[in-house]
NUNU-505357 format. One record per residue (C-alpha): y, x, z; residue in three letters. Coordinates in Angstrom, 2 decimals, decimal comma. Layout:
% residues N
- Y_X_Z_ALA
...
END
This chain:
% residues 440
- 13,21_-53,83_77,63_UNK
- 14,68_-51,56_75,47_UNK
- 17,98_-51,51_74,02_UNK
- 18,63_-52,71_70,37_UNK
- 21,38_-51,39_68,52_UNK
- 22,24_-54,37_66,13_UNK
- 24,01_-53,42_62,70_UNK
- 26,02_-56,39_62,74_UNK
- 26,70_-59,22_59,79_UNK
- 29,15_-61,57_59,94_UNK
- 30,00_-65,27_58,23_UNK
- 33,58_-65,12_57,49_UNK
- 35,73_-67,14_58,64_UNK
- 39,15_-68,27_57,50_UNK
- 41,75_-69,86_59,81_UNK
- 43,11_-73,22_58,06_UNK
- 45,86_-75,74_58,77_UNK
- 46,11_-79,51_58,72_UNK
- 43,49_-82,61_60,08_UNK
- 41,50_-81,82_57,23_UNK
- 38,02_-81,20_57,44_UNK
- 37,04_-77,32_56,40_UNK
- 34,84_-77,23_52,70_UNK
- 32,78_-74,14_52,08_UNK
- 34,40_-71,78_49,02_UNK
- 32,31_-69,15_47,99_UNK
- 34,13_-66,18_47,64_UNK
- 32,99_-62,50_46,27_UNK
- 32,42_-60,56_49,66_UNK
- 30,67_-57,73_48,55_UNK
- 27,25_-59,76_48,17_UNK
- 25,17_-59,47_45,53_UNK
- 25,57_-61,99_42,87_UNK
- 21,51_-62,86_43,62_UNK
- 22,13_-63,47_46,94_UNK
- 25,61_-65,04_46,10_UNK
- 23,25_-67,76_43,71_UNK
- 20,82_-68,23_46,89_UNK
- 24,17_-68,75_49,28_UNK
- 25,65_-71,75_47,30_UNK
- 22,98_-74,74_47,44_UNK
- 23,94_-74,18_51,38_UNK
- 26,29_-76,57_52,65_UNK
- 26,84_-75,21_55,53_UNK
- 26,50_-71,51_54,47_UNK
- 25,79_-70,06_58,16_UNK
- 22,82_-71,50_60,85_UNK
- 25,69_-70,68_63,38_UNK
- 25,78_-74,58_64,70_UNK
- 23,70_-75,60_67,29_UNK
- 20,30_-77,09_66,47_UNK
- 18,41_-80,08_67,95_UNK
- 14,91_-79,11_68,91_UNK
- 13,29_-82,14_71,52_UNK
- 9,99_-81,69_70,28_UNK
- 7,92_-79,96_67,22_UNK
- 9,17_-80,57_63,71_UNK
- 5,17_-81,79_63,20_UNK
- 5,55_-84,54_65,45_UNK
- 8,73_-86,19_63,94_UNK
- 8,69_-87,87_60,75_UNK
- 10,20_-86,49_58,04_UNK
- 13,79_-88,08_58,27_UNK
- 13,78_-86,25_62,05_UNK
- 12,94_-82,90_60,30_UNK
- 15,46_-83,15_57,92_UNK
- 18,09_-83,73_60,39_UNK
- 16,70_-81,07_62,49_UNK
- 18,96_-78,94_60,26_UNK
- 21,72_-80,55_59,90_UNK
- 24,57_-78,97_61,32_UNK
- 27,57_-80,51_63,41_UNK
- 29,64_-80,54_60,26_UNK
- 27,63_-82,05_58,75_UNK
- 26,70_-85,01_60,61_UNK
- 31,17_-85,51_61,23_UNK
- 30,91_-85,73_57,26_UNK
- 27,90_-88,15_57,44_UNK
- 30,07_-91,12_55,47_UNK
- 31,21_-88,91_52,64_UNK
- 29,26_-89,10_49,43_UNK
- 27,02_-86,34_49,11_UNK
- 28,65_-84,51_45,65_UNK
- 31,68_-84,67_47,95_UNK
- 30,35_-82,63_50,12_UNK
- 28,93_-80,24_48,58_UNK
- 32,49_-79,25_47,44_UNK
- 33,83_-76,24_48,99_UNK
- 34,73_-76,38_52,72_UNK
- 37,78_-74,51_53,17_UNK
- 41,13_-75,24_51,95_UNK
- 43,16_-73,19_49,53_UNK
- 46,67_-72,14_50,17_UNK
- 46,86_-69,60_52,93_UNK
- 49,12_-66,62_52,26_UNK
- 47,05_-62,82_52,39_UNK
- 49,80_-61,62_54,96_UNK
- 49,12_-65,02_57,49_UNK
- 45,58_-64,11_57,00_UNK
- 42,99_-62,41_54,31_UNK
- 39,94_-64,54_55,01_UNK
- 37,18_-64,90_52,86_UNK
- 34,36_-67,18_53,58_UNK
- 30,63_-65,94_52,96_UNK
- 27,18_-66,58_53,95_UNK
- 25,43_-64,28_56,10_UNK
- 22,91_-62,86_54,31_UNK
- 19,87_-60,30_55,16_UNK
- 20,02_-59,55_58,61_UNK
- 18,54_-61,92_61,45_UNK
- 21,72_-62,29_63,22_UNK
- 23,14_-65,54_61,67_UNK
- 20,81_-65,87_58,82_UNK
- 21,67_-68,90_55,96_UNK
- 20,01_-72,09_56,35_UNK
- 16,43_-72,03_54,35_UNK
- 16,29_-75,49_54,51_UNK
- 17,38_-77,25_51,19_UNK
- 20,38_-80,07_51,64_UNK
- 19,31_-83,32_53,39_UNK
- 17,62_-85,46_50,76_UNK
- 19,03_-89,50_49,83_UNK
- 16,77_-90,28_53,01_UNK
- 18,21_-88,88_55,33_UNK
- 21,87_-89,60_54,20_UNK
- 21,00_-93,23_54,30_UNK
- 19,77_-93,01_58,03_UNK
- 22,93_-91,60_58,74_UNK
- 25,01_-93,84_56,80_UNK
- 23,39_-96,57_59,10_UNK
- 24,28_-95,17_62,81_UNK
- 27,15_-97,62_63,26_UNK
- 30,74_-95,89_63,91_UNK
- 31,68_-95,65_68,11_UNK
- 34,69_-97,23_69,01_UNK
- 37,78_-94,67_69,51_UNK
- 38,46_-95,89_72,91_UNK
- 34,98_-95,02_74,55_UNK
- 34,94_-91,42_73,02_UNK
- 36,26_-89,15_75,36_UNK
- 38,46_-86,14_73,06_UNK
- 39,73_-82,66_74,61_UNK
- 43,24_-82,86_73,77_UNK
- 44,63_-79,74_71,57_UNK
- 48,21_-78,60_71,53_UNK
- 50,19_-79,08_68,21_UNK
- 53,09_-77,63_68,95_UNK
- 54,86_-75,25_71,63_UNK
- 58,50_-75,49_73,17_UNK
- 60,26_-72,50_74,49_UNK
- 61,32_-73,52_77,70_UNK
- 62,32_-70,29_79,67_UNK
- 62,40_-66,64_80,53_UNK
- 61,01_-64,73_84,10_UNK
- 62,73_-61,87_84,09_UNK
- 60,62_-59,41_85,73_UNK
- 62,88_-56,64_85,37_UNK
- 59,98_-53,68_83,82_UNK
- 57,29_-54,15_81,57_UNK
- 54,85_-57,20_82,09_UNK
- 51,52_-56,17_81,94_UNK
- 49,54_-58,67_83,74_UNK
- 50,06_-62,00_84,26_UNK
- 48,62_-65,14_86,16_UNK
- 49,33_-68,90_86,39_UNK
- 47,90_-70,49_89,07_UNK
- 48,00_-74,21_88,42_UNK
- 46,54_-74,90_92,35_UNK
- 49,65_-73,19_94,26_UNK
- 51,73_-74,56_91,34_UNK
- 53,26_-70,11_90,43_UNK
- 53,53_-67,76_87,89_UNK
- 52,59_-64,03_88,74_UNK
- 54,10_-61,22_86,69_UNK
- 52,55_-57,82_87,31_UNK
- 53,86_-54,20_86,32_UNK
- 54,90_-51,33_88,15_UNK
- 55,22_-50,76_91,54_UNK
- 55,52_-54,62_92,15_UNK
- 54,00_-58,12_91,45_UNK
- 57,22_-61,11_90,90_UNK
- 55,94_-64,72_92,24_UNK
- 58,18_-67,38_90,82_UNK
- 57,45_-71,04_91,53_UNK
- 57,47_-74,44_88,94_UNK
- 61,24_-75,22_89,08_UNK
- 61,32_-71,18_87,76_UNK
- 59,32_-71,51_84,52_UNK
- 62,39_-73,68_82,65_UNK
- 65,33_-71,94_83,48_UNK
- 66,28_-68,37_81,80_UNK
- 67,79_-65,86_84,67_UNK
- 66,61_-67,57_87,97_UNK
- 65,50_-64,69_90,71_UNK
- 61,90_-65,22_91,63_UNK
- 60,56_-66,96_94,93_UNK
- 58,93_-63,46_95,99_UNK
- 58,61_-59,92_95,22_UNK
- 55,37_-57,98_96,02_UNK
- 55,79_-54,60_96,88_UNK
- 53,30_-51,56_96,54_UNK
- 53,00_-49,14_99,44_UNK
- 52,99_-46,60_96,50_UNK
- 55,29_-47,36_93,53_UNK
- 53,85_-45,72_91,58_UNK
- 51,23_-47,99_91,29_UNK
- 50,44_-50,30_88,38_UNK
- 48,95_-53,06_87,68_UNK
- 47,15_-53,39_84,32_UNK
- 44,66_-56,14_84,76_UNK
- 45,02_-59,56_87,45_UNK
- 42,06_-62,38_87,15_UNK
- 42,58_-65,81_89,22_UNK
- 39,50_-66,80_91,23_UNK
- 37,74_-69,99_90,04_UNK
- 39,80_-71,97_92,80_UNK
- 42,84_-70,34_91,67_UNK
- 44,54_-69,57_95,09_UNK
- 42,96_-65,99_95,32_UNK
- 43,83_-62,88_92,85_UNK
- 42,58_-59,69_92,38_UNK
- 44,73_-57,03_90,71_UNK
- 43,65_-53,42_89,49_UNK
- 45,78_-50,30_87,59_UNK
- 46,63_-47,01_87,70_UNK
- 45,77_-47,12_91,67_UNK
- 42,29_-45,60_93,67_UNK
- 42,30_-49,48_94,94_UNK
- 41,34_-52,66_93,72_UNK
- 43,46_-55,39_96,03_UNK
- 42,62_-58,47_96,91_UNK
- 45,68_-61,30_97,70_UNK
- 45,36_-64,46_99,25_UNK
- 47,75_-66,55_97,41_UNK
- 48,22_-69,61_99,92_UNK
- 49,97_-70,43_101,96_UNK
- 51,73_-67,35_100,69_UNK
- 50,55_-64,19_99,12_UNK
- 49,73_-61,74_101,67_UNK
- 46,88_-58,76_100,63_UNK
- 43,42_-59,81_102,24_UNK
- 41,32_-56,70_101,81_UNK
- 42,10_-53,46_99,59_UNK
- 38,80_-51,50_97,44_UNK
- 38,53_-48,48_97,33_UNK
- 37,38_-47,46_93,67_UNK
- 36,52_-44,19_91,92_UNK
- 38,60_-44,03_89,10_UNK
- 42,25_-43,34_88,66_UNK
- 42,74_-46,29_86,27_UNK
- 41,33_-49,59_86,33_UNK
- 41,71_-51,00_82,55_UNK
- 40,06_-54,56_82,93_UNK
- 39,05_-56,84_85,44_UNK
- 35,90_-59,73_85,37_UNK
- 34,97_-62,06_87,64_UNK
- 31,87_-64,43_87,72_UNK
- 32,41_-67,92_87,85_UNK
- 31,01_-68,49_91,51_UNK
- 33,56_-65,61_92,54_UNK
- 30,52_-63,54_94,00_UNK
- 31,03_-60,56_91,40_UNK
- 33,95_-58,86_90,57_UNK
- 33,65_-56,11_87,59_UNK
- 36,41_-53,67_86,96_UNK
- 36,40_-51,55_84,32_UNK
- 37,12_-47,07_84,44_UNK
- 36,37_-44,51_82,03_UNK
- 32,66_-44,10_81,15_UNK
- 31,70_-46,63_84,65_UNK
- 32,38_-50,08_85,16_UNK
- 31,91_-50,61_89,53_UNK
- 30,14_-53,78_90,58_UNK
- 31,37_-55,45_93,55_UNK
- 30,76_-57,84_96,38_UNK
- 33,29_-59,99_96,62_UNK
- 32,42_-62,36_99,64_UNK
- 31,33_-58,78_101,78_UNK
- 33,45_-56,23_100,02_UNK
- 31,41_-53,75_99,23_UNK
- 30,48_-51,75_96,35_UNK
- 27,30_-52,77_95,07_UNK
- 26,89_-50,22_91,89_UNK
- 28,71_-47,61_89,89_UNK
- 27,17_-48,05_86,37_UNK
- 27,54_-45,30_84,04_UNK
- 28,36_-46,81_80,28_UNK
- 29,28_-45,15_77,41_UNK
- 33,28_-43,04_78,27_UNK
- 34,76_-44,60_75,22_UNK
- 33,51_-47,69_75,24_UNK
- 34,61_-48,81_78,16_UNK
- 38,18_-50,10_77,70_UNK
- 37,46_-54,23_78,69_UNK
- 34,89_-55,76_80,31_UNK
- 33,85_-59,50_80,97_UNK
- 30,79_-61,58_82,46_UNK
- 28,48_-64,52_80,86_UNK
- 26,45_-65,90_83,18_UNK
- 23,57_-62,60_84,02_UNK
- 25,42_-60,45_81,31_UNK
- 28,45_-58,59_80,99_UNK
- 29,82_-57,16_78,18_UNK
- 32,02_-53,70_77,52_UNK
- 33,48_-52,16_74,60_UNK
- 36,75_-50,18_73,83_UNK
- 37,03_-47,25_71,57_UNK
- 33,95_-46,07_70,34_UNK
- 34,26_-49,43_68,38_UNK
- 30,79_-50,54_69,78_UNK
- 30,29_-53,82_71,55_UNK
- 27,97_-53,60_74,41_UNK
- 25,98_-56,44_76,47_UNK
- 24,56_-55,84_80,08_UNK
- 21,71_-57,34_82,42_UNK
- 24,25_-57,86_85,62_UNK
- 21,30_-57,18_88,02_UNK
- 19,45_-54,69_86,56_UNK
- 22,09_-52,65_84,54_UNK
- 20,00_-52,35_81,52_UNK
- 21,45_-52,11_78,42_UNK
- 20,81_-55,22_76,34_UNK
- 22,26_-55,03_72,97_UNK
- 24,73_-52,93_71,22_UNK
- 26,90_-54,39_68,38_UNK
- 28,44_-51,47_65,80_UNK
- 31,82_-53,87_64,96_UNK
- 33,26_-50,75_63,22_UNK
- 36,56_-50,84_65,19_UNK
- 37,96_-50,17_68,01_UNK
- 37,56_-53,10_70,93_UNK
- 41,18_-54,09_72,19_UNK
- 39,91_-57,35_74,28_UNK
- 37,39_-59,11_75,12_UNK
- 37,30_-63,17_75,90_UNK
- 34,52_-65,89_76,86_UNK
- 34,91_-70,10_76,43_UNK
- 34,27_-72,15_79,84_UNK
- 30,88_-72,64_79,02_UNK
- 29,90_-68,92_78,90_UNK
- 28,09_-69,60_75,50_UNK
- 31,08_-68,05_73,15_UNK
- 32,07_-64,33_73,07_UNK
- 35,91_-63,57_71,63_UNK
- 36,13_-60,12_70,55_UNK
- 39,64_-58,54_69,17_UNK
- 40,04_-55,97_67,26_UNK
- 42,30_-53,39_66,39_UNK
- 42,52_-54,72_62,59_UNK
- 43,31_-58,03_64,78_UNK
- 40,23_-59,18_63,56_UNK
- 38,25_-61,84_66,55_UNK
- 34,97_-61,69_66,44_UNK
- 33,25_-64,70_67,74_UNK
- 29,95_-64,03_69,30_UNK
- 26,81_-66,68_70,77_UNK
- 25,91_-64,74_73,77_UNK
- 22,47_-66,32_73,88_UNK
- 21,82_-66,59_70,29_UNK
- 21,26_-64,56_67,66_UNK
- 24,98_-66,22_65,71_UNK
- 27,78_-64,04_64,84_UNK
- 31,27_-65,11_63,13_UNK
- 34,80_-63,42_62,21_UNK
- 38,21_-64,04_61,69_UNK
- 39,69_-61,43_59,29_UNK
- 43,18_-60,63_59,53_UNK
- 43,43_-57,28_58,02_UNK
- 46,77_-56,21_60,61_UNK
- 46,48_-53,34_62,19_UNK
- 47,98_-53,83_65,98_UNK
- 48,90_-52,10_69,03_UNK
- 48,33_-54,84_71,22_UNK
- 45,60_-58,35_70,83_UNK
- 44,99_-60,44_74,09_UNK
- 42,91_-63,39_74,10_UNK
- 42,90_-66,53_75,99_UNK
- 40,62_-69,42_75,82_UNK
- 41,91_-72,25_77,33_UNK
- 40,15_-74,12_80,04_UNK
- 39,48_-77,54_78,50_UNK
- 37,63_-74,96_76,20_UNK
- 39,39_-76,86_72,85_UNK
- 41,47_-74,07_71,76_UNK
- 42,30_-70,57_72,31_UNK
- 45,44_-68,13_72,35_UNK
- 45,34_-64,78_70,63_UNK
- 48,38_-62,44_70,49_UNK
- 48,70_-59,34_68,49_UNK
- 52,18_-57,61_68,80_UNK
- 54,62_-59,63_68,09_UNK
- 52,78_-62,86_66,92_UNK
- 51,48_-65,69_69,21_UNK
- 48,72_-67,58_67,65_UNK
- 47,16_-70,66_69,21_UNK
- 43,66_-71,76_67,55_UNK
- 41,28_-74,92_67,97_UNK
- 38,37_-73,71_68,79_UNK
- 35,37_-74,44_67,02_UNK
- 36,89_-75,15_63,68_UNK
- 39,90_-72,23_63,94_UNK
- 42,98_-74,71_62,90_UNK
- 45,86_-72,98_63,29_UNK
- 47,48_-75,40_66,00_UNK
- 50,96_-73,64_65,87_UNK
- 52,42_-69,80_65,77_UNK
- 55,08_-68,08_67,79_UNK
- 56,98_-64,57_67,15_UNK
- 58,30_-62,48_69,85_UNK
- 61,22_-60,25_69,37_UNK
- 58,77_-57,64_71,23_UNK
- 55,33_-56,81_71,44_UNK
- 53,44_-59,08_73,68_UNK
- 51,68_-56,86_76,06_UNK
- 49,33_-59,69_77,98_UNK
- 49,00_-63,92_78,06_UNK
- 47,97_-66,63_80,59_UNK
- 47,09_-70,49_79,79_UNK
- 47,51_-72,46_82,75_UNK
- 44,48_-74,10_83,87_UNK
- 46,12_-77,50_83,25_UNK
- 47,14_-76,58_79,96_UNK
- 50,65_-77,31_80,20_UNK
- 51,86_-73,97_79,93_UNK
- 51,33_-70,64_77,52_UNK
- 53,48_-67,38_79,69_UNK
- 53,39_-64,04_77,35_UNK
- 54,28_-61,16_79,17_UNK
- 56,36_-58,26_77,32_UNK
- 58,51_-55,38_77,92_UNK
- 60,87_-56,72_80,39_UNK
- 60,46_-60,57_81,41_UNK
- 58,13_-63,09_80,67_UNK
- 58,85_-66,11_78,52_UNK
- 57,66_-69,20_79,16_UNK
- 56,39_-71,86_76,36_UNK
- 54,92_-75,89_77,39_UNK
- 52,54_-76,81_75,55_UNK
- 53,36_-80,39_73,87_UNK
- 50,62_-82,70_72,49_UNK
END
């Protein structure tokens, strides 16, 4: 299979605040004003919603095929009148300096094409109107965090550049140079207390740039300005368990399947495939030298990018180049949900792209801040997400991109960790670590 090189299109996005369900503005974006006439019968603007598909449209009647495109906003809207709702979906009053978002269709390319489908017609609102309401109490709800408390500071003593929370041996790793700082629960909620451990390089001047838990959460691997990869168990306590040898100078990013078999880490111009259960090297794939700054796994892809501003997607087991997205800036970090199905991208501009990695549905969040520094972070219930660029902390709901709450550091953050529980958000910066619970 040969590689495509996709000229990507997005929908815009715009991050909103409040309970409020999102209404669709259209907004001058560059489009003509023909397609701009074709965009607005759409209600939902964007076919980037999941579609039901348990048989052939020709075998339903027609109520099923209208429904058949009907997206997941549309059906949570299903008791509003229809002129209500074909209002515009997104709220007014956000400042350009939070964030400059404009909200489009996506329009002449395959990659997130508009509904063609006209809006549902009076029978199919009716059949809707009749599905009687479930009860609250037997609809089970990820819980989202509205609000963040600063509770205290680990003060690593250098810059933080990696860090891990570790929810099963109940620590918080901070990672820099020349040595890794463990400090335990009764740590996270003070401001000065010494850490439980200190992990000390055989060379310091080592670094460690990138950390990922394992699934289980009591192993780490840690990679940086080292020849090694290492490999710690983390109970009872940490102690190294096997040390990689790697080819590069620098490792820049770290990924790690979610059965802990692979482990991908991420040079200049080659990522190195590994073995985890046998430690051993299973390839050294070439990939493009400046696009090569992050790296991260979906199920049998993985995905690279960094400056050449190009997004790239990977078969794991044969190597083969997949897909390449032109994003037009330069890749900073990349991000996938619990499921494996959603793609973060950030951006220099601190834009996030958010990308299906199945299919062919492409959204993003336009910021229009040029950054030094944007980490992402979804959390593990999968309901929100954590994205830092410099100084600002911002925490997300993910589909719908409510702004749950913000956060500004006095410094730029450098890296983030959600703890697997999500009771706790830990930023890492230029000397310590600070420490925010997550209150719901």
């Amino acid at each position: 299979m040969s590689a495509k090189k996709e000229e990507t299109a997005f929908s815009i996005l715009r991050i909103y605040e409040g309970s409020e369900p999102r209404r669709y503005e259209p907004e001058g974006s560059g489009l003509s004003s023909q397609h701009r006439h074709q965009a607005q019968p759409q209600l939902d603007g964007v076919c980037g919603t999941p579609q039901w598909s348990p048989g052939s449209p020709a075998q339903q009647g027609p109520v099923y095929q209208e429904m058949s495109t009907v997206t997941p906003q549309q059906w949570a809207l299903q008791a509003l009148d229809r002129s209500e709702l074909q209002a515009s979906w997104f709220s007014e009053g956000r400042s350009r300096e939070e964030a400059e978002f404009a909200s489009s269709s996506l329009l002449g390319f395959e990659f997130g094409l508009p509904c063609s489908s006209p809006p549902p017609s009076d029978e199919v609102w009716s059949f809707l109107r009749a599905i009687p309401p479930v009860a609250d109490e037997v609809v089970v709800r990820q819980r989202i965090p509205r609000k963040s408390w600063k509770v205290g500071r680990l003060c690593h003593g250098k810059k933080v550049s990696a860090i891990a929370i570790s929810s099963s041996t109940h620590h918080v790793y901070t990672c820099g140079h020349g040595y890794i700082r463990v400090w335990d629960e009764s740590a996270l909620h003070t401001w000065n207390k010494a850490p439980q451990a200190q992990l000390n390089f055989q060379d310091r001047h080592n670094c460690v740039l990138s950390c990922k838990l394992f699934p289980d959460e009591q192993s780490l691997i840690t990679g940086g300005v080292s020849r090694t990869l290492t490999l710690w168990d983390l109970a009872p306590t940490p102690r190294i368990r096997a040390q990689l040898a790697s080819a590069g100078p620098i490792c820049y990013s770290l990924a790690i399947s979610s059965n802990a078999q692979i482990c991908l880490a991420c040079f200049k111009g080659f990522i190195e495939i590994w073995d985890l259960q046998n430690q051993i090297l299973i390839r050294k794939h070439q990939v493009p030298e400046y696009g090569s700054r992050c790296v991260d796994i979906t199920g049998n892809k993985f995905w690279t990018g960094g400056e050449d501003t190009s997004l790239y997607s990977w078969d794991l087991r044969s190597c083969q180049k997949l897909q390449q997205y032109n994003l037009h800036h330069e890749i900073l970090s990349i991000a996938h949900d619990p499921s494996e199905e959603w793609l973060l991208v950030g951006l220099r501009t601190s834009d996030v792209i958010i990308l299906h990695t199945h299919r062919k549905e492409a959204f993003k969040a336009v910021i229009h801040k040029y950054v030094h520094h944007h980490n992402l972070k979804f959390a593990a219930s999968g309901s929100y997400f954590v994205t830092t660029m410099d100084e600002s902390i911002y925490c997300l709901s993910a589909p719908y991109l409510q702004r749950l709450f913000q956060e500004e550091e006095s410094t730029e953050v450098l890296c983030c960790d959600v703890s697997s529980d999500n009771q706790y958000l830990v930023t890492g910066s230029r000397n310590c670590a600070t420490v925010y619970k997550l209150l719901y």
